[in-house]
mmCIF file as Biopython writes it, N, C-alpha, C and O atoms, coordinates in Angstrom:
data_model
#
loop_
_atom_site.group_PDB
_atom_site.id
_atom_site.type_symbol
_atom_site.label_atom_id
_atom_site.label_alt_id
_atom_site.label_comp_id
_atom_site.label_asym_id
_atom_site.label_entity_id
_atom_site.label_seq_id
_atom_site.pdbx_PDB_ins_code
_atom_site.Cartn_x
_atom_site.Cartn_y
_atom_site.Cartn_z
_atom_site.occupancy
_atom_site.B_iso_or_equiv
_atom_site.auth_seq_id
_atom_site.auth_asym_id
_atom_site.pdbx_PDB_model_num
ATOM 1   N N  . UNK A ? 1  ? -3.817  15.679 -167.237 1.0 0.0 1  A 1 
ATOM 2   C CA . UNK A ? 1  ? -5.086  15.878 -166.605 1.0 0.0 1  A 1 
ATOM 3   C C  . UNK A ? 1  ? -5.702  14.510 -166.343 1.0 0.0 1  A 1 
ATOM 4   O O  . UNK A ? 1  ? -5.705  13.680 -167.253 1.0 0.0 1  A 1 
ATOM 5   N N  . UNK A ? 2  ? -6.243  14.219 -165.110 1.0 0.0 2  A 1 
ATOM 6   C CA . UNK A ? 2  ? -6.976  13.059 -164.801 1.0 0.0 2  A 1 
ATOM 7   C C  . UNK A ? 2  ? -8.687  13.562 -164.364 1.0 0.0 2  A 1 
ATOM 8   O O  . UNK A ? 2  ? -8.961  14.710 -164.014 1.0 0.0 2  A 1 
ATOM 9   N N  . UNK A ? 3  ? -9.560  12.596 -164.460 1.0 0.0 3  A 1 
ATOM 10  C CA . UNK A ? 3  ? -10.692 12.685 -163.820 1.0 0.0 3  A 1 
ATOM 11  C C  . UNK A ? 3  ? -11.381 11.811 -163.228 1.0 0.0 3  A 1 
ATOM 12  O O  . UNK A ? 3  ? -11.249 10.653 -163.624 1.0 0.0 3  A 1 
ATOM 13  N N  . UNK A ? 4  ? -12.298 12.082 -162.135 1.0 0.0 4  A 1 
ATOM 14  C CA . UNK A ? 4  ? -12.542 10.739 -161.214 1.0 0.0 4  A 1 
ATOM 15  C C  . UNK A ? 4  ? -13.854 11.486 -160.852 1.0 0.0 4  A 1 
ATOM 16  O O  . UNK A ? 4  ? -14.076 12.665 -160.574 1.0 0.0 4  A 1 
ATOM 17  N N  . UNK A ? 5  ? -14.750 10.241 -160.967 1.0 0.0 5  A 1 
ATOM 18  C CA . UNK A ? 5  ? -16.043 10.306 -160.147 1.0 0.0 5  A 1 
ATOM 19  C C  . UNK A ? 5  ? -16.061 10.197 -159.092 1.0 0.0 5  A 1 
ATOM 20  O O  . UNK A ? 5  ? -17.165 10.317 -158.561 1.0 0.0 5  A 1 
ATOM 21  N N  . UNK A ? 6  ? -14.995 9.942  -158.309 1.0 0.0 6  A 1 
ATOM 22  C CA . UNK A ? 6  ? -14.469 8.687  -156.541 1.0 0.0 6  A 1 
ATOM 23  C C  . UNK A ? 6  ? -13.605 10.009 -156.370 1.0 0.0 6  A 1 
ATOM 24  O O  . UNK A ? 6  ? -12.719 10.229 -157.197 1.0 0.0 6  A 1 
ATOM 25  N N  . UNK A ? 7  ? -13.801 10.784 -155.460 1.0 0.0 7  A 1 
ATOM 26  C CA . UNK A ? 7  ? -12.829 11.492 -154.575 1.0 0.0 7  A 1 
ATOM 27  C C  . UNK A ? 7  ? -11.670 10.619 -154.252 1.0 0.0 7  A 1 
ATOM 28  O O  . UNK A ? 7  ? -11.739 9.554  -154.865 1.0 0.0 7  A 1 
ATOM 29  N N  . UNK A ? 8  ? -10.819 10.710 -153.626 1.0 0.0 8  A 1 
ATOM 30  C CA . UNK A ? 8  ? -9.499  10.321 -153.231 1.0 0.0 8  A 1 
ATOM 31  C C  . UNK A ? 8  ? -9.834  9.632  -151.614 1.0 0.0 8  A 1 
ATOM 32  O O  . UNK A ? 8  ? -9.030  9.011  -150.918 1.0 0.0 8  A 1 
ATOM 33  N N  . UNK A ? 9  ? -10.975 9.894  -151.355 1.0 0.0 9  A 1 
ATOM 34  C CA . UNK A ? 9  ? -11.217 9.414  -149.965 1.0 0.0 9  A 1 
ATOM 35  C C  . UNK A ? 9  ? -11.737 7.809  -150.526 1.0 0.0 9  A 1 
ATOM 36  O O  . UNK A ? 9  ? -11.747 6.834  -149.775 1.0 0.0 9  A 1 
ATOM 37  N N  . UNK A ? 10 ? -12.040 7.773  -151.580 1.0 0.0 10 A 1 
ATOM 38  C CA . UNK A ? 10 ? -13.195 6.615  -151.971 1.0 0.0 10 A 1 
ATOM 39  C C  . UNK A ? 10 ? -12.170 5.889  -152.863 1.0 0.0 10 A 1 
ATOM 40  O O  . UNK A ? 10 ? -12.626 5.243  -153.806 1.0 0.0 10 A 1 
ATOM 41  N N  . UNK A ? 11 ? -11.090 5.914  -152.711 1.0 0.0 11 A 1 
ATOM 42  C CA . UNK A ? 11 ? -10.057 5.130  -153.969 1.0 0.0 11 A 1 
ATOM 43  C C  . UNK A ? 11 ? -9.815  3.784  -153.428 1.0 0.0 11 A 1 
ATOM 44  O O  . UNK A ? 11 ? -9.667  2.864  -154.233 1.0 0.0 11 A 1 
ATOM 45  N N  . UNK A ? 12 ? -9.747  3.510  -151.920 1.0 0.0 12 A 1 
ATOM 46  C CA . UNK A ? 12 ? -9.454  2.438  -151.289 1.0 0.0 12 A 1 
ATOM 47  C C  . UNK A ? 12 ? -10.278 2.118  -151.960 1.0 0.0 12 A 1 
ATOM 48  O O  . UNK A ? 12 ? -10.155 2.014  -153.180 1.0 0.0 12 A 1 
ATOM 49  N N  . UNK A ? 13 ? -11.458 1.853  -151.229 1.0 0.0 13 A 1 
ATOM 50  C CA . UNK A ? 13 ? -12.931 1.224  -151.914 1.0 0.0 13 A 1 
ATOM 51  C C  . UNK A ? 13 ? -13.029 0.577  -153.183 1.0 0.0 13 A 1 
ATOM 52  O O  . UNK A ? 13 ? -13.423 -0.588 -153.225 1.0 0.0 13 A 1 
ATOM 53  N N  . UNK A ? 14 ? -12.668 1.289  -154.384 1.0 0.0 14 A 1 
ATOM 54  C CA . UNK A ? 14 ? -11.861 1.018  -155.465 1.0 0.0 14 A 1 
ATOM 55  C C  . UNK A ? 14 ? -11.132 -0.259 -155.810 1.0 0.0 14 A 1 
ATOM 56  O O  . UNK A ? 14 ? -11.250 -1.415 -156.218 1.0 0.0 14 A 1 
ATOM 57  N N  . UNK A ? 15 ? -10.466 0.495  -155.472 1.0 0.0 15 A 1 
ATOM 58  C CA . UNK A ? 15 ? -8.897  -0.780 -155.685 1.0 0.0 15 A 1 
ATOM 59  C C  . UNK A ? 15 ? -8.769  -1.739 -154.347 1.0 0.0 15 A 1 
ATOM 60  O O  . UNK A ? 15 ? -8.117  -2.757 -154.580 1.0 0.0 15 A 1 
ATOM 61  N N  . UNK A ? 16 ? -9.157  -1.649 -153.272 1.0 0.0 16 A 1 
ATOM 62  C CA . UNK A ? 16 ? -9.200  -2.585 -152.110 1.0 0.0 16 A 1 
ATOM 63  C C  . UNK A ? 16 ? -7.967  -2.671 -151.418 1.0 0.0 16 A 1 
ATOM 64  O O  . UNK A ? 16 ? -7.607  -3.548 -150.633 1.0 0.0 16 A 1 
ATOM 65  N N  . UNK A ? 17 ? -7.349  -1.639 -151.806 1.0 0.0 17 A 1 
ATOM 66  C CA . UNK A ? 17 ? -6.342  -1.630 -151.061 1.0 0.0 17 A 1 
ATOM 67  C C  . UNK A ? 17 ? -5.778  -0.144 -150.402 1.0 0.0 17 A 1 
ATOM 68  O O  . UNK A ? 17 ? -5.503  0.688  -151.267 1.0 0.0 17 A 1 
ATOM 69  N N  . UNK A ? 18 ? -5.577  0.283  -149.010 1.0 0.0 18 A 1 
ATOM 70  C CA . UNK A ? 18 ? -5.669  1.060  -148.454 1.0 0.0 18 A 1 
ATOM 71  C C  . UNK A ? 18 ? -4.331  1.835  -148.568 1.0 0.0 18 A 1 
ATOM 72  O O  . UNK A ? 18 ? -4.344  2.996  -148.977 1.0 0.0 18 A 1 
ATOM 73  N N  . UNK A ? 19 ? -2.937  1.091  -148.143 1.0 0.0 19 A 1 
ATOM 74  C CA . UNK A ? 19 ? -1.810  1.379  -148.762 1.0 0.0 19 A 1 
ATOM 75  C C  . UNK A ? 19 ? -1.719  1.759  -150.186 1.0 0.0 19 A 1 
ATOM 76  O O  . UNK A ? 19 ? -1.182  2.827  -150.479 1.0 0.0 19 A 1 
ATOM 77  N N  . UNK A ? 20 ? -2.227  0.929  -151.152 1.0 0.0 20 A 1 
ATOM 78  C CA . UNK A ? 20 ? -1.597  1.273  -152.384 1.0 0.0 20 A 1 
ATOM 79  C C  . UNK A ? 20 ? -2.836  2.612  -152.921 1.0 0.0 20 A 1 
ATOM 80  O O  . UNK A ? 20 ? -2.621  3.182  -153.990 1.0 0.0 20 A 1 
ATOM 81  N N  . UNK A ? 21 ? -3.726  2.889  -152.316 1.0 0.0 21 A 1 
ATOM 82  C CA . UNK A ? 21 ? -4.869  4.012  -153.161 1.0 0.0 21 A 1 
ATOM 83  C C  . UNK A ? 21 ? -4.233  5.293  -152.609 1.0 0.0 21 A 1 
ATOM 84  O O  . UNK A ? 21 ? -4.214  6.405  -153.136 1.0 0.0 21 A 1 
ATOM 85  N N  . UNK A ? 22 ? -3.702  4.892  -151.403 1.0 0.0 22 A 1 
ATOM 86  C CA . UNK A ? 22 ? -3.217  6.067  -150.339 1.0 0.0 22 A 1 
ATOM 87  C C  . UNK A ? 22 ? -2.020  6.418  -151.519 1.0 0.0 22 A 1 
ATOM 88  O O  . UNK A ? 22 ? -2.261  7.525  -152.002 1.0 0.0 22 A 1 
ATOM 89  N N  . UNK A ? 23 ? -1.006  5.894  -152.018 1.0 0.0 23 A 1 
ATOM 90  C CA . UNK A ? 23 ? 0.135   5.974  -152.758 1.0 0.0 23 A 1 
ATOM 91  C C  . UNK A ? 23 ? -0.011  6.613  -153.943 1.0 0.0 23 A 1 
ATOM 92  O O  . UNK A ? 23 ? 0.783   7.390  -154.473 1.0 0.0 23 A 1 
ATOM 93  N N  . UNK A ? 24 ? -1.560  6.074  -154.511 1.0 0.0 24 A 1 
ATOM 94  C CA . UNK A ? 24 ? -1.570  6.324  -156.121 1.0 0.0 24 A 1 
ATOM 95  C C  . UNK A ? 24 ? -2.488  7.929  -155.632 1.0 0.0 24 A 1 
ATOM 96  O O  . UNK A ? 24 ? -2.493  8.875  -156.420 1.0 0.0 24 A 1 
ATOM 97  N N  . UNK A ? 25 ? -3.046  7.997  -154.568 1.0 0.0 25 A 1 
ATOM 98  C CA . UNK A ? 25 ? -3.611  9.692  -154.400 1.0 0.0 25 A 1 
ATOM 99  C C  . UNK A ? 25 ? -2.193  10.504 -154.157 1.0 0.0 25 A 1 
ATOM 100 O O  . UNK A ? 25 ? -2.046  11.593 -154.711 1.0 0.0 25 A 1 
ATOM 101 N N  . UNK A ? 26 ? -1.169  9.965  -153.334 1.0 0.0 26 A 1 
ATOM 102 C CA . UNK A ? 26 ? -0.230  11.208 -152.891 1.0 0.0 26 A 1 
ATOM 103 C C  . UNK A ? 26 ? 0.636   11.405 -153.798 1.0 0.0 26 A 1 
ATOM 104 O O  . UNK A ? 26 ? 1.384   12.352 -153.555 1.0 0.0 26 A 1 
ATOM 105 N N  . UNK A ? 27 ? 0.878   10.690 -155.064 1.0 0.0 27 A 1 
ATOM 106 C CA . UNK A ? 27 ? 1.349   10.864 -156.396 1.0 0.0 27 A 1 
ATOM 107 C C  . UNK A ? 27 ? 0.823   11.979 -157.403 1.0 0.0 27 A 1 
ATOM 108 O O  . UNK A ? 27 ? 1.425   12.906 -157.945 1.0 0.0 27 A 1 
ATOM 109 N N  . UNK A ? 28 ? -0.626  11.537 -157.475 1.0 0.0 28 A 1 
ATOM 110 C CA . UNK A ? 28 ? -1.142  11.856 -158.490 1.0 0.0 28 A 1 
ATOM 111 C C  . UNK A ? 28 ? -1.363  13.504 -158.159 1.0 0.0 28 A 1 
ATOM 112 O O  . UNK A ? 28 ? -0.972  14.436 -158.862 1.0 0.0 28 A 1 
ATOM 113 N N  . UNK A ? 29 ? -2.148  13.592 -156.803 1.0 0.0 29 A 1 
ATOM 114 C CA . UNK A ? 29 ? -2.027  15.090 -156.481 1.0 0.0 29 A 1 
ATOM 115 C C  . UNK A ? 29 ? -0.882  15.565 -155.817 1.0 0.0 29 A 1 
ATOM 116 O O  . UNK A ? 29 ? -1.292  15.863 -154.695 1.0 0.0 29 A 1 
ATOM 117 N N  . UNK A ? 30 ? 0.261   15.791 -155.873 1.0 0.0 30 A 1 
ATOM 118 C CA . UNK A ? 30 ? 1.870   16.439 -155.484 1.0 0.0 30 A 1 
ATOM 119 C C  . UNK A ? 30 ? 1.764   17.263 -156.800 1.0 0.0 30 A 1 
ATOM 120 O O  . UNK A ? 30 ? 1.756   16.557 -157.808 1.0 0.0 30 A 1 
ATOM 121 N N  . UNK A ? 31 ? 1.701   18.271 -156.957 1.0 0.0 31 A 1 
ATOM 122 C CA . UNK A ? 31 ? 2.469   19.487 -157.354 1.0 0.0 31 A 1 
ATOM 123 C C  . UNK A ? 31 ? 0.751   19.483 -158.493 1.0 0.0 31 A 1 
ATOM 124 O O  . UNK A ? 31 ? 0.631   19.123 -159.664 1.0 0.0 31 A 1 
ATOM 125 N N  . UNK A ? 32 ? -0.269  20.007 -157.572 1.0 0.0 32 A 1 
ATOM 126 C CA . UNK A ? 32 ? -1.084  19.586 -158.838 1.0 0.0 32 A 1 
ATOM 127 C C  . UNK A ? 32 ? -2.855  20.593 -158.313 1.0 0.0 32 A 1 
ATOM 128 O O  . UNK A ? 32 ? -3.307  20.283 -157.211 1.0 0.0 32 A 1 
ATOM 129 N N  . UNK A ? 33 ? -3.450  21.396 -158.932 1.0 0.0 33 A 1 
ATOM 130 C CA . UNK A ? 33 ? -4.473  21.530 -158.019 1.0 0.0 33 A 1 
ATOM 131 C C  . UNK A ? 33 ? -5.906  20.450 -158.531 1.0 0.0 33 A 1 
ATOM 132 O O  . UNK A ? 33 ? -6.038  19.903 -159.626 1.0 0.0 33 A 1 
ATOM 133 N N  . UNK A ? 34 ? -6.749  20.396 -157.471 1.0 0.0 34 A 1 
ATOM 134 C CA . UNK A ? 34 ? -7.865  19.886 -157.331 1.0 0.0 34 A 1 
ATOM 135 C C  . UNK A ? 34 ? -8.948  20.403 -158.143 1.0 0.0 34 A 1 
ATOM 136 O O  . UNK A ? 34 ? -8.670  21.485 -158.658 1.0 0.0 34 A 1 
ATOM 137 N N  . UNK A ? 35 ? -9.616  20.141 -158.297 1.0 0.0 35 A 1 
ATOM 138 C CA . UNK A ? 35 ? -10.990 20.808 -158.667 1.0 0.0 35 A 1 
ATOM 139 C C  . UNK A ? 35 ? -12.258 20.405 -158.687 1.0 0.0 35 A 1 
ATOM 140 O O  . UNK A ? 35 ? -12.807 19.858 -159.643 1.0 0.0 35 A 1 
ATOM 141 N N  . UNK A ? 36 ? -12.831 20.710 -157.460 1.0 0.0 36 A 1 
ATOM 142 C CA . UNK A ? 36 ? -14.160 19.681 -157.701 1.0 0.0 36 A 1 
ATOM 143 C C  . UNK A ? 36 ? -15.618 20.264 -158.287 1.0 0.0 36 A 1 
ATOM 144 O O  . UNK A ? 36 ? -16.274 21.252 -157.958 1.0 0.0 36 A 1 
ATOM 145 N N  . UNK A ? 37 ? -15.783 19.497 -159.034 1.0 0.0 37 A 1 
ATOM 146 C CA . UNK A ? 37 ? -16.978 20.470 -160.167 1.0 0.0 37 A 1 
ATOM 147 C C  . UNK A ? 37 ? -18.197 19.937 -159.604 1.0 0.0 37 A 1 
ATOM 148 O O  . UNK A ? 37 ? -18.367 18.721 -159.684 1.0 0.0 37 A 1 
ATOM 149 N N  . UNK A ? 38 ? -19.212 20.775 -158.958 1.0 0.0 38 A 1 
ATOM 150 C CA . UNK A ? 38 ? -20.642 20.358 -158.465 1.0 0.0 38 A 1 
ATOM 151 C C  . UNK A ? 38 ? -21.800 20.548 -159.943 1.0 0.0 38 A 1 
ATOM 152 O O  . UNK A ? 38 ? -21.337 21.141 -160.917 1.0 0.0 38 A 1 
ATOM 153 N N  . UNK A ? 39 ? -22.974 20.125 -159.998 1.0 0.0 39 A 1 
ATOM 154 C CA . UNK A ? 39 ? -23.710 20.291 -160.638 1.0 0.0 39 A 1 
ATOM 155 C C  . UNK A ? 39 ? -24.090 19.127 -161.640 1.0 0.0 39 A 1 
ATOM 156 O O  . UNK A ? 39 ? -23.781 17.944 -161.504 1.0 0.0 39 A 1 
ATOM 157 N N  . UNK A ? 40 ? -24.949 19.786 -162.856 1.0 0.0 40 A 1 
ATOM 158 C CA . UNK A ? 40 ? -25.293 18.485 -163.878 1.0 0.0 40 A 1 
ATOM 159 C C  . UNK A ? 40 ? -24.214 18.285 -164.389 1.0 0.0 40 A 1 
ATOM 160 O O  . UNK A ? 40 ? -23.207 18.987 -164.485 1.0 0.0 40 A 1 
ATOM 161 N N  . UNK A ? 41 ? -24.488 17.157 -164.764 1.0 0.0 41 A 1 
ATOM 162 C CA . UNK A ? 41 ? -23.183 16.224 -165.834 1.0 0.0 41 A 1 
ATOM 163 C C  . UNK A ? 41 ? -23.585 17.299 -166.925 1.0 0.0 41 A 1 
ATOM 164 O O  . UNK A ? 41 ? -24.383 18.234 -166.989 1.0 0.0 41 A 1 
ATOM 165 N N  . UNK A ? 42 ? -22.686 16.738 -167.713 1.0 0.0 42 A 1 
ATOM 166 C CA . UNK A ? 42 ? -22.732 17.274 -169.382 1.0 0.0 42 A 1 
ATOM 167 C C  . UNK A ? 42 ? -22.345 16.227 -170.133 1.0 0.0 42 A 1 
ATOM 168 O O  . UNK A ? 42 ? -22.037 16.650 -171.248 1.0 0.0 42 A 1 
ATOM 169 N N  . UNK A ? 43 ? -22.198 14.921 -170.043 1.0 0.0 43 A 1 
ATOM 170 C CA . UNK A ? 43 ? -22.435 13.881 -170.713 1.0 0.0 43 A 1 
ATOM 171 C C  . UNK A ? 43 ? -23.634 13.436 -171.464 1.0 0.0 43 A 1 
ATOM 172 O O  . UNK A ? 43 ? -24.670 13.592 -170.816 1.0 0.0 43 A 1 
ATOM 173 N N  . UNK A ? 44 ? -23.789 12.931 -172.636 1.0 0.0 44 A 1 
ATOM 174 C CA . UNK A ? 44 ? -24.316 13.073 -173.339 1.0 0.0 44 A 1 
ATOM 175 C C  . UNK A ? 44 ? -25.202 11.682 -173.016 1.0 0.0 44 A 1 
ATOM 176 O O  . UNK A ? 44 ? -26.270 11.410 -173.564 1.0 0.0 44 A 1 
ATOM 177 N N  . UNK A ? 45 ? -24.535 10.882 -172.028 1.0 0.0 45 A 1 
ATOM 178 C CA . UNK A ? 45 ? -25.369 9.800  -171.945 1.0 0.0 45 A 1 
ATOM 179 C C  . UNK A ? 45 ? -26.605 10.340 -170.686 1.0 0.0 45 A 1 
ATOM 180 O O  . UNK A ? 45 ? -27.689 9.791  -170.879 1.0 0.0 45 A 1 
ATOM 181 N N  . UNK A ? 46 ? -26.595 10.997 -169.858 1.0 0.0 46 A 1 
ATOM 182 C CA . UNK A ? 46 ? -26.767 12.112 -168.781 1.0 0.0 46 A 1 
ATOM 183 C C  . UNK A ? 46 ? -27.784 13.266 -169.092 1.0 0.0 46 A 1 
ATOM 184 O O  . UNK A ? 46 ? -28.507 13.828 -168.269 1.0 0.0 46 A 1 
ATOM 185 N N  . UNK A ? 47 ? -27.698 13.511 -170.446 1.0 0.0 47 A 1 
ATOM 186 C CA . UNK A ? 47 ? -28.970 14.393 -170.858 1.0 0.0 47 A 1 
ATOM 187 C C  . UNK A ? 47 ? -30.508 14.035 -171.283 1.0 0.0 47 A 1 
ATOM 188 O O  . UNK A ? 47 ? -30.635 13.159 -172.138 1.0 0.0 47 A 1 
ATOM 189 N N  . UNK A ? 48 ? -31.499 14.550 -170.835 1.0 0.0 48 A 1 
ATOM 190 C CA . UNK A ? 48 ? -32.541 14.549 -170.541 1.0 0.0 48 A 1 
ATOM 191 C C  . UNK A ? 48 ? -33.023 13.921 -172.366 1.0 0.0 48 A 1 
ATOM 192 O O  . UNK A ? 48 ? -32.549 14.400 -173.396 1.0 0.0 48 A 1 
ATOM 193 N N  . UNK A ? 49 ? -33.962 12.875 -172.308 1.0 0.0 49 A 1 
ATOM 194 C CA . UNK A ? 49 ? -34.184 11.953 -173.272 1.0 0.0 49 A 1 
ATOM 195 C C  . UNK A ? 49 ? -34.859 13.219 -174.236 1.0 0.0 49 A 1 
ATOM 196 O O  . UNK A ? 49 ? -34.806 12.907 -175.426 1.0 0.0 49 A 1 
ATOM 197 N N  . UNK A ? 50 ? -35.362 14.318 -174.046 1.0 0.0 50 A 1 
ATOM 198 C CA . UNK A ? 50 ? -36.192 15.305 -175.182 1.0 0.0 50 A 1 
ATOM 199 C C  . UNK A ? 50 ? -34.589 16.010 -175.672 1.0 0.0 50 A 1 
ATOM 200 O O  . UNK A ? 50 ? -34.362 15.730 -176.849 1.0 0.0 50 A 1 
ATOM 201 N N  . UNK A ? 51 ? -33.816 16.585 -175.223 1.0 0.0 51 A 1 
ATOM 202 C CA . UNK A ? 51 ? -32.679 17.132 -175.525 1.0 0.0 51 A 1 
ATOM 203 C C  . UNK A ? 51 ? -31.747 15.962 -176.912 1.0 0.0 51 A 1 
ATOM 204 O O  . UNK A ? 51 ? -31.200 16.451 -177.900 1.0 0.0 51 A 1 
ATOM 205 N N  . UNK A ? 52 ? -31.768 15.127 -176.751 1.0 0.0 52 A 1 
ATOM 206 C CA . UNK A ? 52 ? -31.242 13.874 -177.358 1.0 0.0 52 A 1 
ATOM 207 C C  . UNK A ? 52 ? -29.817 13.911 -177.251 1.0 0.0 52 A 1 
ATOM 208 O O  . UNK A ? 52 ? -29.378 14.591 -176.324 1.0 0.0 52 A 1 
ATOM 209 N N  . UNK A ? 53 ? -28.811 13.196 -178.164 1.0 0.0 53 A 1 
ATOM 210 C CA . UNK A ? 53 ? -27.346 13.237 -178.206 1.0 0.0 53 A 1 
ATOM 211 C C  . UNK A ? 53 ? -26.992 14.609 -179.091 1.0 0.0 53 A 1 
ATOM 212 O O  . UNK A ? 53 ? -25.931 15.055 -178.655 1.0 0.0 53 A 1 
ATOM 213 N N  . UNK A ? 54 ? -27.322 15.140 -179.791 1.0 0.0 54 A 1 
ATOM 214 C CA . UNK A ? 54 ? -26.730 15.772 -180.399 1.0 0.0 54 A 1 
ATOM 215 C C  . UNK A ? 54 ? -26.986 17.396 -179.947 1.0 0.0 54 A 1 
ATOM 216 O O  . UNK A ? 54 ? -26.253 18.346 -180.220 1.0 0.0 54 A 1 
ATOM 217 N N  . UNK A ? 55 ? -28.125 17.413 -179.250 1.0 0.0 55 A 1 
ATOM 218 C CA . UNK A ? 55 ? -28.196 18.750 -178.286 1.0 0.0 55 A 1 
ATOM 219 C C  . UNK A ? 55 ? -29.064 19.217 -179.153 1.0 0.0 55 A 1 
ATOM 220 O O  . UNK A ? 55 ? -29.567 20.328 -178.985 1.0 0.0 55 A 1 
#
C-alpha cells in the first residue's frame, strides 16, 4: 500500500522530472486500484486545537 497527497498528475512537479514520475506512476499503479479519499484529514496534527491529540 502507498499514499500520496500529489495525485500522479502532480509527481513531475515533485521529482522534476517528467520521464522518470511518468515511470514511477505507470509502475506503481499496473495491476493496482486507486482510491481517492475526499474530506477531513484524520491526522492528528489536522484536528481542531479543542479536540487535542488524543481525541
Amino acid at each position: 500500500m502507498a499514499t500520496s497527497s500529489v495525485g500522479t498528475g502532480g509527481w513531475a512537479d515533485v521529482s522534476g522530472d517528467d520521464v522518470t514520475a511518468s515511470a514511477i506512476a505507470d509502475r506503481a499503479c499496473h495491476h493496482c486500484a486507486l482510491i481517492k479519499v475526499a474530506g477531513r484529514s484524520h491526522r492528528p496534527k489536522d484536528l481542531p486545537a479543542d479536540k487535542g491529540r488524543d481525541g
